[in-house]
C-alpha positions as CSV (number, residue, x, y, z in Angstrom):
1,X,5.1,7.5,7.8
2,X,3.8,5.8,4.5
3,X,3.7,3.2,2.0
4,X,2.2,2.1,-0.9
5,X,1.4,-1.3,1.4
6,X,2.8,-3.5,3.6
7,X,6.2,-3.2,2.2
8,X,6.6,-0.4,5.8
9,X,5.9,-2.5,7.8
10,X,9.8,-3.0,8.1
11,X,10.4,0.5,8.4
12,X,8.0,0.3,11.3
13,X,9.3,-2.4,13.1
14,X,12.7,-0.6,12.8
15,X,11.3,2.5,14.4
16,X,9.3,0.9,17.3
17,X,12.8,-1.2,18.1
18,X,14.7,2.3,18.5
19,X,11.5,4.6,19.5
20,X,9.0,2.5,21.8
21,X,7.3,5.5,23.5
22,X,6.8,7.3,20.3
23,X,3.0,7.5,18.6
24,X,3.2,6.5,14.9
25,X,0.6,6.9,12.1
26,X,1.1,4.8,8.9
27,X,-0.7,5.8,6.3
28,X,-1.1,2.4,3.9
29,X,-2.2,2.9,0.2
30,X,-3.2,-0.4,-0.4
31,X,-6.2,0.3,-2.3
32,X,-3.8,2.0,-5.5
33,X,-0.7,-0.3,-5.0
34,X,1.4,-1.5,-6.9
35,X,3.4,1.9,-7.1
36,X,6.0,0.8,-8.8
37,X,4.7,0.3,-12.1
38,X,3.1,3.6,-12.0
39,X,4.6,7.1,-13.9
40,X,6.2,8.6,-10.9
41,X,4.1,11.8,-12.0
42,X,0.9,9.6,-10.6
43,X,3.0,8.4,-7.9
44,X,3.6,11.8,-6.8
45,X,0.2,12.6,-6.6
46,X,-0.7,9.6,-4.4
47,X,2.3,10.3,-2.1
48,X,1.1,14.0,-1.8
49,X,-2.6,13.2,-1.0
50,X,-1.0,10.9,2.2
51,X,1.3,13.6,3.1
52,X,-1.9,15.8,3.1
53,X,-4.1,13.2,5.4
54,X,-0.6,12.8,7.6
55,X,-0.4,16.4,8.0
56,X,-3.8,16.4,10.4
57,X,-1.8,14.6,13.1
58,X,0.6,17.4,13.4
59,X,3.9,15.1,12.7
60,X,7.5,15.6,14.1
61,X,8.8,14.0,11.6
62,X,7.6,12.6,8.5
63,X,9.3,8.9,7.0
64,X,8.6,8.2,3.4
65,X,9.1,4.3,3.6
66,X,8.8,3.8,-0.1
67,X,11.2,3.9,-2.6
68,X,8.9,4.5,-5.9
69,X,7.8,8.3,-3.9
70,X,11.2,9.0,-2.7
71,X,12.0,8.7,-6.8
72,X,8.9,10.8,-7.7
73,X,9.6,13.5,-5.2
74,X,13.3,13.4,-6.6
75,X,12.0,14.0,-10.2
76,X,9.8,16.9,-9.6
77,X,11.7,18.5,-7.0
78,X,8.6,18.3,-4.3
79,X,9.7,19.1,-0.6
80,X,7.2,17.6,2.2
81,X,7.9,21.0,4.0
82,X,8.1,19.1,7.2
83,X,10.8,17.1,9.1
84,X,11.3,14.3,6.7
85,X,13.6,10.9,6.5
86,X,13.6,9.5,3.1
87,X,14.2,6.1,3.2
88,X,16.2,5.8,-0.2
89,X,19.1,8.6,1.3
90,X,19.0,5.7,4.2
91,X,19.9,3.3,2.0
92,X,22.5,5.0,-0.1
93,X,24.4,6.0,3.0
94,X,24.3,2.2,4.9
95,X,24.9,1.2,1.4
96,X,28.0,3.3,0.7
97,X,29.4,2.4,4.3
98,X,29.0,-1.0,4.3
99,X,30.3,-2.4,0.7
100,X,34.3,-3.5,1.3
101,X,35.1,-3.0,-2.2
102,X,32.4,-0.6,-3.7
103,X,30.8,-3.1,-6.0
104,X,27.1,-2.5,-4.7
105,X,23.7,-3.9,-6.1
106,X,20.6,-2.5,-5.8
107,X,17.2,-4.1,-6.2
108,X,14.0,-1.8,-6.1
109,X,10.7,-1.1,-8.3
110,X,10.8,-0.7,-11.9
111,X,9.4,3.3,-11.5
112,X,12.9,3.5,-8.4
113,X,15.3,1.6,-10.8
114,X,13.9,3.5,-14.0
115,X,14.4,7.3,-11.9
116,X,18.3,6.9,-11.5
117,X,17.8,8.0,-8.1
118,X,20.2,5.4,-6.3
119,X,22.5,5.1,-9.1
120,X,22.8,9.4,-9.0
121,X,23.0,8.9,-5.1
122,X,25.6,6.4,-4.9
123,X,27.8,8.0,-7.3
124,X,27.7,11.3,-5.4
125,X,28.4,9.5,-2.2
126,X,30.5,6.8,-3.2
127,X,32.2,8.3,-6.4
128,X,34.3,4.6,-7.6
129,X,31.2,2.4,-6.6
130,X,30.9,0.1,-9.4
131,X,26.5,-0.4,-9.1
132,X,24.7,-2.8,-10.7
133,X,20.7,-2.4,-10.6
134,X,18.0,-4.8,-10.8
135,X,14.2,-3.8,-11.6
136,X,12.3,-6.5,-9.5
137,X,8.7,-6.3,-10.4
138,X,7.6,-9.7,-8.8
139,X,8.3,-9.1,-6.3
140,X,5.8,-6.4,-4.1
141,X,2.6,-8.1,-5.5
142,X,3.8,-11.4,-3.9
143,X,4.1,-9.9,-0.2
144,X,0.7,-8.0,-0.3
145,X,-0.9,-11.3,-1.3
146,X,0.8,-13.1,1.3
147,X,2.9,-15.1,-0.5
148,X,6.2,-13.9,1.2
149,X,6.8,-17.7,2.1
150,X,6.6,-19.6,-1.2
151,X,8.4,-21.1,-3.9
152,X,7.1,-18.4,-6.2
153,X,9.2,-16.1,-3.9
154,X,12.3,-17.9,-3.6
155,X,11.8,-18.6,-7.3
156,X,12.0,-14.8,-8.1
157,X,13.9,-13.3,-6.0
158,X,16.9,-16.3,-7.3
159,X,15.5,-14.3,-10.8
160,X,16.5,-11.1,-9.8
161,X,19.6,-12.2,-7.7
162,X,21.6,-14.1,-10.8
163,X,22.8,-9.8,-12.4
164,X,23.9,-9.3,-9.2
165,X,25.9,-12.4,-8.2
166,X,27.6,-12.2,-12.1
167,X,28.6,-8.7,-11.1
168,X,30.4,-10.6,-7.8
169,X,28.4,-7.3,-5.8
170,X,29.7,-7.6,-2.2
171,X,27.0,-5.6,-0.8
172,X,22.9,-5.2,-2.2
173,X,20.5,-2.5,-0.6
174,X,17.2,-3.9,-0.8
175,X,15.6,-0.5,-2.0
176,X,12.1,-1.4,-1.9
177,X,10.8,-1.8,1.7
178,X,8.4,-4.7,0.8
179,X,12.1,-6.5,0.2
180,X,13.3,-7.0,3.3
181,X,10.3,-9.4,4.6
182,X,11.9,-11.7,1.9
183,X,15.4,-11.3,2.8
184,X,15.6,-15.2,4.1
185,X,15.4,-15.8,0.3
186,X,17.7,-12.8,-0.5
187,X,20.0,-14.3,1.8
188,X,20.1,-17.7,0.4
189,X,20.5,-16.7,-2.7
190,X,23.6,-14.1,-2.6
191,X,25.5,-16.5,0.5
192,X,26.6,-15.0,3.5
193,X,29.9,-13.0,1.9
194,X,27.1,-10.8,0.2
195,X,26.2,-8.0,2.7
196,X,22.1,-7.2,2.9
197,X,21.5,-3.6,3.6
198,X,18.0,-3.0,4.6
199,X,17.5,0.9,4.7
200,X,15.0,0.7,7.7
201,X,18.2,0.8,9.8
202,X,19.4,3.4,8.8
203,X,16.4,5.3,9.0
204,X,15.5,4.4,12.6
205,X,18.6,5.4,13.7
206,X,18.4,9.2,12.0
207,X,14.7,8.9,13.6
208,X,15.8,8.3,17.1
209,X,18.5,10.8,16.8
210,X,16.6,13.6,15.1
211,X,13.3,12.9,18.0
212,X,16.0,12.6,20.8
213,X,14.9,15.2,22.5
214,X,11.3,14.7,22.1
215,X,8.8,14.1,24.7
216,X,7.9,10.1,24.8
217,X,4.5,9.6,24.0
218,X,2.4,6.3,24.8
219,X,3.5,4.2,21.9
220,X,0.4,4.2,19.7
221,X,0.2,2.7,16.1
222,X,-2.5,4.0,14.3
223,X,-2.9,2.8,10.5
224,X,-4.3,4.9,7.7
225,X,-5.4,2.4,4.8
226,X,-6.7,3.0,1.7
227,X,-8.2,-0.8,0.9
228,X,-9.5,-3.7,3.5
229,X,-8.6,-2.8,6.9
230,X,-9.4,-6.6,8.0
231,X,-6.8,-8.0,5.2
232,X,-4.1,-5.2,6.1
233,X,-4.7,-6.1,10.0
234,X,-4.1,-10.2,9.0
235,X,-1.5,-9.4,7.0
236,X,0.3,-7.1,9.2
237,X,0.6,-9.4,12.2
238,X,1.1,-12.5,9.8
239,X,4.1,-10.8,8.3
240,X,5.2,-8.8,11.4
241,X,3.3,-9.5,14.5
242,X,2.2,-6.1,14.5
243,X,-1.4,-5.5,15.9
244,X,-2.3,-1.7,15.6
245,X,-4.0,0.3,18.1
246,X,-6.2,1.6,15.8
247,X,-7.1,1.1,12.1
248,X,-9.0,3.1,9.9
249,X,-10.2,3.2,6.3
250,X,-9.2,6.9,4.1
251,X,-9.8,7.2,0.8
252,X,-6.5,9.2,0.7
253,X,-8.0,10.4,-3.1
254,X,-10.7,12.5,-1.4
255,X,-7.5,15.2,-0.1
256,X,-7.2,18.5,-1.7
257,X,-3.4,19.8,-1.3
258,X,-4.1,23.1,0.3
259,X,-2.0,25.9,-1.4
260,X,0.8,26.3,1.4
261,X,1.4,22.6,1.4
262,X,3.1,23.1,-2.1
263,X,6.6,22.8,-2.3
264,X,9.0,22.5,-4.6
């Protein structure tokens, strides 16, 4: 699985809760993050060079647990070539089930809002969905610095929540994974007749189903990060009271997509 940061984390949590013998390698890209202010041409680039370092541990399945890639990879067309959950179709489809009257919001990245890619999504799923969409660009900087508690993040996310409440949404997928470690603020600010769809759900469920018949494995987290291993380590168990097994720096920059690794 990857991410530009932290923001997996609650992907990962989602997939230990279903899968606890699996072995999971999280590739982190902290040193280049924020992606979602990025040209999803770069962010394609970044998202390949991890799906390059990921494919030394000879994956079952590959998650993209980040929004802004799943939008980049949508634009160009790119196919992983392996296995592969994509944590914005989880969203679309929890998003489509859940919403009692089909007037959904979305929150995400600039780069995922900017794509289309949920709006296309829902439309083709949900064809009379009425869906408003929120660029939230506060908001991923505030959970990599730690900040996930504080005024400045109930502050924004009541920013970003006022479109959505005046379009009386009765369901929001959060569609940035950094999202959900602030959906007590999410939360207070919709009230509790707005339904919070966190994709990580979804996409633990569609893991454990398509692995069902995989052998367990011993239950490993190893992380893959691209900046301070020490401050991703804090953060990590601050956040999510996850303590990998092992951690190690890549400078995810240094992989050269080898020819057969191109799809598209």
């Amino acid at each position: 699985m990857f991410d530009s940061g932290l923001g997996g984390l609650s992907v990962y949590t989602a997939l230990r809760a279903a899968m606890p013998d699996a072995d999971i390698v999280y590739a982190a890209d902290t040193a280049r993050m924020p992606y979602g202010d990025r040209a999803l041409e770069q962010v394609e680039t970044f998202a390949r060079q991890m799906i390059g370092t990921l494919r030394r541990h000879a994956p079952s399945l590959l998650v993209i647990a980040c929004g802004t890639s799943c939008s980049a990879f949508a634009a160009s067309g790119f196919q992983t070539g392996l296995p592969t959950l994509a944590i914005v179709d989880c969203g679309v489809a929890a998003a489509a089930a859940a919403s009692a009257h089909g007037r959904i919001g979305v929150i995400a990245t600039a780069a995922t809002i900017g794509s289309g890619i949920f709006q296309r999504e829902l439309a083709r799923t949900r064809p009379r969905a009425v869906v408003t969409s929120v660029a939230a660009p506060k908001l991923v900087p505030l959970v990599e610095a730690g900040a996930w508690d504080s005024q400045a993040a109930a502050t924004a996310v009541d920013e970003y929540c006022n479109p959505l409440i005046a379009a009386s949404c009765d369901t929001v997928v959060l569609g940035c994974t950094h999202y959900p470690h602030l959906r007590p603020w999410f939360a207070r600010s919709l009230g509790q007749d707005v339904s919070l769809v966190d994709p990580a759900q979804a996409c633990a469920s569609a893991a454990a189903h398509m692995l069902a018949d995989a052998t367990p494995a011993g239950g490993s987290l190893t992380v893959l990060v691209s900046g301070d291993r020490d401050v991703f380590a804090r953060r990590a168990y601050e956040l999510s009271g996850v303590k990998p097994t092992t951690i190690e720096q890549v400078d995810f920059s240094r992989e050269v997509e080898k020819p057969e690794h191109s799809h598209r």
